[in-house]
N, C-alpha and C positions, 0 to 999 in steps of 0.2 A: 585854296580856301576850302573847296567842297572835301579835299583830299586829306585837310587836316582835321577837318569836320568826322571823318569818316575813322581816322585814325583814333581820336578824343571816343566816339560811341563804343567801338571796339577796347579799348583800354575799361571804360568802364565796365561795361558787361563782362571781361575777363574780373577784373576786379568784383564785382557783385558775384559771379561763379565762383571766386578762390572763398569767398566771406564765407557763402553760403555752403562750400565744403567744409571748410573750419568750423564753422559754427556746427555742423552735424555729427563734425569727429567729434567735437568737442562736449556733445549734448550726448551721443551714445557711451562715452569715453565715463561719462559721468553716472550715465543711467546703472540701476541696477536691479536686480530682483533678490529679496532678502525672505528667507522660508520665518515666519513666526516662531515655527518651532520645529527641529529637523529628526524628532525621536519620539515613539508611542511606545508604553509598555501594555499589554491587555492583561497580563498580572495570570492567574489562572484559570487555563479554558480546558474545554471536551477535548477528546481527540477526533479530528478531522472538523471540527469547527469551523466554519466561513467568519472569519474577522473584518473588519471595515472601518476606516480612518482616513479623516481629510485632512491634509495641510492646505492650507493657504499662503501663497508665496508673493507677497507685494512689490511695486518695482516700484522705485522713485528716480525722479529723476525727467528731465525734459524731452526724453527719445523713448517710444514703448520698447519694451523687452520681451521677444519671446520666443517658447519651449523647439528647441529642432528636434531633439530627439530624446527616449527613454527608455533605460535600460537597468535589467532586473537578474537580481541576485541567482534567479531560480523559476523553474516554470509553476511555483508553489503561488506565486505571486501574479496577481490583476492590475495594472497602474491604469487610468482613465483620466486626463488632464482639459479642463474646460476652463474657457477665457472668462473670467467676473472683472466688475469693475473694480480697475486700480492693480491687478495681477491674473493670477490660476488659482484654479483648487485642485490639486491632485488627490486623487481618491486611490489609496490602495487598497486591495481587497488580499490577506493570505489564508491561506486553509493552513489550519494547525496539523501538525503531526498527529500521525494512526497511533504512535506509539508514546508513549510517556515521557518527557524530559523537557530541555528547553531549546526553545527554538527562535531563529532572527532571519531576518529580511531585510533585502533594504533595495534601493533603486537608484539608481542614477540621472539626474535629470538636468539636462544638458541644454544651453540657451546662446542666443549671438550677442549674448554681453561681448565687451571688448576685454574685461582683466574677470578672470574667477567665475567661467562660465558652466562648471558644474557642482549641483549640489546634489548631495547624499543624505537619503531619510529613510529613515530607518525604524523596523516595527522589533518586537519581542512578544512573547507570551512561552510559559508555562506550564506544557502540556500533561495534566493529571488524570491518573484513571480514573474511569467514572465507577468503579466499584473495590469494593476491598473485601476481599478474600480469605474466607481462616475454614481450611486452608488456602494456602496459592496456590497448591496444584492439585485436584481431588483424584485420589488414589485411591480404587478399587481390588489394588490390590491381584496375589493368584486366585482365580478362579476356576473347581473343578466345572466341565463343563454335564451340562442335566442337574446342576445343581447350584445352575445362576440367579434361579430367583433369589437365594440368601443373600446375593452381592449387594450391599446397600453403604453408599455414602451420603455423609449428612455434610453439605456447605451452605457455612454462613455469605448473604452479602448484605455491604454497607455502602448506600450509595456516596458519592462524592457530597462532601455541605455544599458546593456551587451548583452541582447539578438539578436544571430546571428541566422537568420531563417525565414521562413515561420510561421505565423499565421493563425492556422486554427480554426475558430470557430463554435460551431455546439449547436443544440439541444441534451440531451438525455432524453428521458420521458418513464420512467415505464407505463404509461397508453397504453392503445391500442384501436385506433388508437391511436399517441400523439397526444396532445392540443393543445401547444404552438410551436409556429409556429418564426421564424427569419423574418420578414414579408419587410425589408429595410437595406439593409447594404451601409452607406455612406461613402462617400471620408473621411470624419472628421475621422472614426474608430470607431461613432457610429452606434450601432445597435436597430433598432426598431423591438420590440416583440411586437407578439399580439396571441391569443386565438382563436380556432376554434370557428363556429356556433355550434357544436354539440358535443361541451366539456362535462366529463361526470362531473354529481354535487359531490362538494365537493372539498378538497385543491387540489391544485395543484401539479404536481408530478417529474414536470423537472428541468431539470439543465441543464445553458452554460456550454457547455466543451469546455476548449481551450489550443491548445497545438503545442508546435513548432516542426517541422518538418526540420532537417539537413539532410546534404548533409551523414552524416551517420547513418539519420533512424530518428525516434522520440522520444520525449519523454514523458513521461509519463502524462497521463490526466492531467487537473486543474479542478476539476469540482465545478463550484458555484448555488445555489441552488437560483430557480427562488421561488419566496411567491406569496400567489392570495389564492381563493379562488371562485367554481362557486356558487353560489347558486340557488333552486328551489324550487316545490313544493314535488319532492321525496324527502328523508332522511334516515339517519342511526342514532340508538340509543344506544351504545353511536357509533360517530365519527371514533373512532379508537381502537383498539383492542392492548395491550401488554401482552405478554405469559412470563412469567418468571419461568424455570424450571432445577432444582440440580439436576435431574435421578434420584429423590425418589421417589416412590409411584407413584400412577396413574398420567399419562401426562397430564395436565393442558388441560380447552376446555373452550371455549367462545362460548354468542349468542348475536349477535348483532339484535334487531327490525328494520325491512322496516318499515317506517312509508309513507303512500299513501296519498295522499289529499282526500278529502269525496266524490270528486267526480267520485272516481275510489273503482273499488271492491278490495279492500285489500288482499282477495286470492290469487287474477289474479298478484299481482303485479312482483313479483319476477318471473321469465321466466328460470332463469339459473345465474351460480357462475361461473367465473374462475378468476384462480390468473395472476398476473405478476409476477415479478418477483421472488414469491414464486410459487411453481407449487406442482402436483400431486408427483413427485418422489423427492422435497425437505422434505418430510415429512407433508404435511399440508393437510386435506380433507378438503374440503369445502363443505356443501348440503343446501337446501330451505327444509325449514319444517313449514308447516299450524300448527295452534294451538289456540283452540278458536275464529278463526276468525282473528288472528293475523299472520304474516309472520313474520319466522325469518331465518337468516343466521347462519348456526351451523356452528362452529371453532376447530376441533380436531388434536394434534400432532398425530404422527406416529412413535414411539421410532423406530423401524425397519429402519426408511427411513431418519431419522435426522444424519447429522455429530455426528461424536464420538465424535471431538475437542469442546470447550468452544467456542463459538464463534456468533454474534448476524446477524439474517436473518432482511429482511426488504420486504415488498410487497406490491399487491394491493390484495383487493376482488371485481369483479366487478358485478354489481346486474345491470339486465335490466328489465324494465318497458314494459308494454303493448305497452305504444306510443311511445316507441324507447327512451326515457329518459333514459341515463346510471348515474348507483351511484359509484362512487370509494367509501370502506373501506381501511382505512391506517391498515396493518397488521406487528405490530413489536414482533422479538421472541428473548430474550434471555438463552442460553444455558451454565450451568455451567458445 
């Protein structure tokens, strides 16, 4: 009796445990979570803009539903996912593109539903310059040099119609001192460029930068690149220097010729080297070495003092004359 008793209580309670399984497959099996909406476009923004966008992802269903994991198109992208009542809100945060064109995001956002546990939301925007240029590129042109102050260009700018902000617009010149100089800024929103008296020979090395400034911070450069050219009687031969190097074998070295006019001693010519924006602890030595009567500027990497990563350097060499004549060398390094 007590033994059939005991066998009856057991039957039930397996029975109440099986219900109580089923009934949970059955309630999760059914539950789901459905995004309101799984696409934002922000239409057209700044470049380097911070954008921000909620969805809202609701479950129904008799079992809650929720987020295991999330994962992102790009490190361009922020996702932050908080429990509300009834679902999530996932906030995505992307920073627009530096540079002009169109750009998409999107996430992945993964859940212990039982059927269809990932969904994909996805952002856009259209990233447009925030000025317009006539010209696009301002060109100063040859210039003799001791007779730089004539060098003058006149560029228009039009700001972007969506752009809310401050316009700041500036010089930046790898050379040292800079050359190019903002010499007039008019009511119009033109600006007059013009070139030092004692620019040093050879291309030119600066860029307008221009970039808007809100009421929460800035944004990110524009920077367009000024063309010219000084000319004189110093020289470089060749012009410009490119290092292209895999980490195989001995680090790649250049020598570029001072060439001096006939009326200066060719020894004397070269006084000293330093870089811009390549320097001594980017990896690059620079020295003046006599030879035959010729000057030259020796170019050696530095494997110890170079980025690990792949990645391309850009610089000056700057070579001084007896009479205070400065030479820019363009120095470009690729790193594989």
């Amino acid at each position: 009796m007590v033994r059939s008793r005991r066998l009856l209580s057991a039957a039930f309670l397996l029975t109440t445990v099986l219900s109580v399984a089923a009934w949970t497959t059955l309630a999760r099996g059914r539950s789901a979570m459905v995004p309101e909406s799984d696409s934002h476009d922000f239409g057209e923004v700044l470049p380097g803009q911070l954008l921000s966008h909620r969805f809202t992802l609701k479950v129904g269903g008799l079992w809650p539903v929720r987020i295991t994991r999330v994962i992102t198109s790009c490190g361009c992208l922020d996702v932050r996912a908080r429990e509300i009542a009834g679902g999530y809100e996932v906030e995505m945060i992307m920073e627009a593109a530096k540079r002009p064109g169109h750009r998409e995001a999107f996430a992945e956002v993964e859940t212990d539903e039982a059927r269809g546990n990932v969904h994909t939301l996805r952002l856009a925007a259209e990233v447009v310059s925030p000025v317009d240029l006539d010209p696009p590129i301002p060109n100063l042109g040859s210039i003799a040099r001791g007779a730089t102050r004539a060098a003058r260009a006149e560029v228009h700018v039009h700001e972007a119609p969506n752009a809310r902000g401050k316009l700041e617009a500036a010089i930046v010149d790898r050379a040292d001192p800079p050359t190019v100089r903002i010499l007039e800024r008019r009511p119009d929103g033109a600006l007059v460029l013009g070139v030092a008296d004692d620019a040093p020979i050879g291309p030119l090395t600066a860029s307008l930068r221009f970039r808007f400034r809100f009421r929460d911070g800035k944004t990110p450069p524009l920077d367009i690149p000024i063309r010219g050219r000084v000319s004189g009687d110093l020289r470089a031969s060749p012009p410009e220097v490119l290092l292209d190097w895999d980490r195989t074998g001995r680090p790649p070295s250049a020598h570029v010729e001072i060439v001096a006019p006939a009326s200066q001693d060719a020894r004397c010519v070269a006084l000293g080297a330093r870089s811009g924006a390549l320097r001594e602890g980017d990896g690059v030595r620079l020295s003046i070495r006599q030879a035959d009567g010729r000057t030259f500027l020796d170019l050696t990497l530095d494997p110890t003092r170079l980025p690990r990563r792949p990645t391309s350097l850009q610089g000056i060499a700057g070579v001084v004359a007896p009479d205070g004549s400065r030479l820019n060398i363009l120095i470009f390094i690729n790193l594989q």
